[in-house]
C-alpha positions as CSV (number, residue, x, y, z in Angstrom):
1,X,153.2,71.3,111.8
2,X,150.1,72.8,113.2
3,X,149.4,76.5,114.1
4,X,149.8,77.0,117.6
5,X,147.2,78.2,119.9
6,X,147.2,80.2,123.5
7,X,144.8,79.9,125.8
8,X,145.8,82.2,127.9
9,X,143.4,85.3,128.6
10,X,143.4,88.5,130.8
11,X,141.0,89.9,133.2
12,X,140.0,92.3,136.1
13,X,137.7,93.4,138.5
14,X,137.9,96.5,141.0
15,X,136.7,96.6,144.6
16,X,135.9,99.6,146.1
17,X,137.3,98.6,149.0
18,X,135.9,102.3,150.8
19,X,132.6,101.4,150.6
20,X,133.0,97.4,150.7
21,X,131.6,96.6,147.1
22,X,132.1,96.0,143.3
23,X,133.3,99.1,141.7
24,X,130.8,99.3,139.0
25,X,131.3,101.8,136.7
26,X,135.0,102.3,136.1
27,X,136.5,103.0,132.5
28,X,139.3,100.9,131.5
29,X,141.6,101.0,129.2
30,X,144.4,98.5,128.5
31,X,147.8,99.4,126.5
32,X,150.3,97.2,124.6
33,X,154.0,98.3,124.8
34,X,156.5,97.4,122.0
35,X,160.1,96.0,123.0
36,X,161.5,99.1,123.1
37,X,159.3,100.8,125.7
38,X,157.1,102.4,123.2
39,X,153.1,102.6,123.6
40,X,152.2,100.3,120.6
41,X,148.0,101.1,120.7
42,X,145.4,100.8,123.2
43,X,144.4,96.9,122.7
44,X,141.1,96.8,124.7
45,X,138.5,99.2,126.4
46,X,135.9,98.3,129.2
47,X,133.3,99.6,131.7
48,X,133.1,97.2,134.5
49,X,129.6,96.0,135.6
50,X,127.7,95.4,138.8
51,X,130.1,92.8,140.1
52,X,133.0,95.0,139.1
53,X,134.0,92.7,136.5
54,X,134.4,93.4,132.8
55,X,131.5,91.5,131.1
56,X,134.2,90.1,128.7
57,X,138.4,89.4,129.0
58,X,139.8,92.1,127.9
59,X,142.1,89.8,126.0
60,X,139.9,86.9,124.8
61,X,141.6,83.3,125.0
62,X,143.7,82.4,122.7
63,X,144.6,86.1,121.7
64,X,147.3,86.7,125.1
65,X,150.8,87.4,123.8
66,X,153.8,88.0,125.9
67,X,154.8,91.5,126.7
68,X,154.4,94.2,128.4
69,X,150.4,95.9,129.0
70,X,149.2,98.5,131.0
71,X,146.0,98.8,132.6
72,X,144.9,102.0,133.2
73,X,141.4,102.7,135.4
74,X,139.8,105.6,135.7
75,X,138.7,105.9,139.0
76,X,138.5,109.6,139.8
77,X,135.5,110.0,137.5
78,X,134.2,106.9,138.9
79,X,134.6,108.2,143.0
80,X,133.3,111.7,141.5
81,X,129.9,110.1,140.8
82,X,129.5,107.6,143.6
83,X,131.5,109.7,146.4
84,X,131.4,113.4,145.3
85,X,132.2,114.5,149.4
86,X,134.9,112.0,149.3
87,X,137.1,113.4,146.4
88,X,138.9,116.8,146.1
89,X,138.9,118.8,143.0
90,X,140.8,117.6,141.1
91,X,140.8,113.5,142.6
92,X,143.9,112.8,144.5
93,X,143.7,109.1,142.1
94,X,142.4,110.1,138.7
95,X,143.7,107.3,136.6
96,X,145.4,104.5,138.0
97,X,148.0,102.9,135.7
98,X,148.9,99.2,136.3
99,X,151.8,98.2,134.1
100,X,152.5,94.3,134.3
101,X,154.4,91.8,132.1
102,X,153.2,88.5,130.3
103,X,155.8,85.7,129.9
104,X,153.5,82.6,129.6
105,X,150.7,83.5,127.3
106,X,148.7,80.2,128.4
107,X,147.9,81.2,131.7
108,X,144.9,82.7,133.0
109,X,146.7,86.7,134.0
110,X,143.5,88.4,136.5
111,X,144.9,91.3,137.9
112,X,142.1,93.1,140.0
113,X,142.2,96.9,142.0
114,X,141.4,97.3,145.0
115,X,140.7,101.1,145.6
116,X,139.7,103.8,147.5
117,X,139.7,107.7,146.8
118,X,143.4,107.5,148.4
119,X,144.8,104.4,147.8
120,X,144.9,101.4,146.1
121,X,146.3,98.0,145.2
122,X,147.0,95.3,143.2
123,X,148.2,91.2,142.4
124,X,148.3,88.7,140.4
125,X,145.3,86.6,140.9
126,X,144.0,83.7,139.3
């Protein structure tokens, strides 16, 4: 029997959605959990780029496993250097954790921020 092989992968992107643009700039960090809850290690590290987009997955094809991941973006430091009169000391968002859940590691998983100093979202995209 052969090995078998996922190609599922992970990615992001963050739109500033104050300003109207690609957040490029922002830190990420992504976290694997362990069954029981537990942080397991940070798995991947990013800056995003002009289009707001990681240059790489932060989980490469083939590599996706199913569980349970946190993104975490830091986007006060990011608002402090493009919208210093927009933030309050310290950020009202500093770091914005995304915790999500893998259960078919074959799929695509995109799962973008949308932002502001005050707010933000998130989905499941594709």
């Amino acid at each position: 029997m052969g090995r078998v092989t996922h190609a599922g992968q992970l990615t992001t992107h963050v739109l500033d959605v104050a300003r109207g643009r690609p957040a490029r700039g922002v830190a990420i960090e992504l976290v694997r959990f362990g069954d029981g809850g537990d942080r397991v290690a940070s798995s991947a590290a990013a800056v995003t780029n002009a289009d707001g987009r990681t240059d790489a997955p932060l989980v490469a094809p083939g590599a996706l496993t199913v569980g349970r991941y946190e993104l975490r973006f830091a986007v006060g430091a990011y608002f402090a250097l493009t919208a210093p009169d927009d933030v309050s000391d310290p950020p009202f968002l500093d770091v914005v954790p995304v915790r999500f859940a893998v259960a078919d590691p074959d799929a695509h998983h995109h799962v973008p921020l949308l932002v502001s100093p005050w707010s933000y979202s998130t989905y499941r995209g594709s």
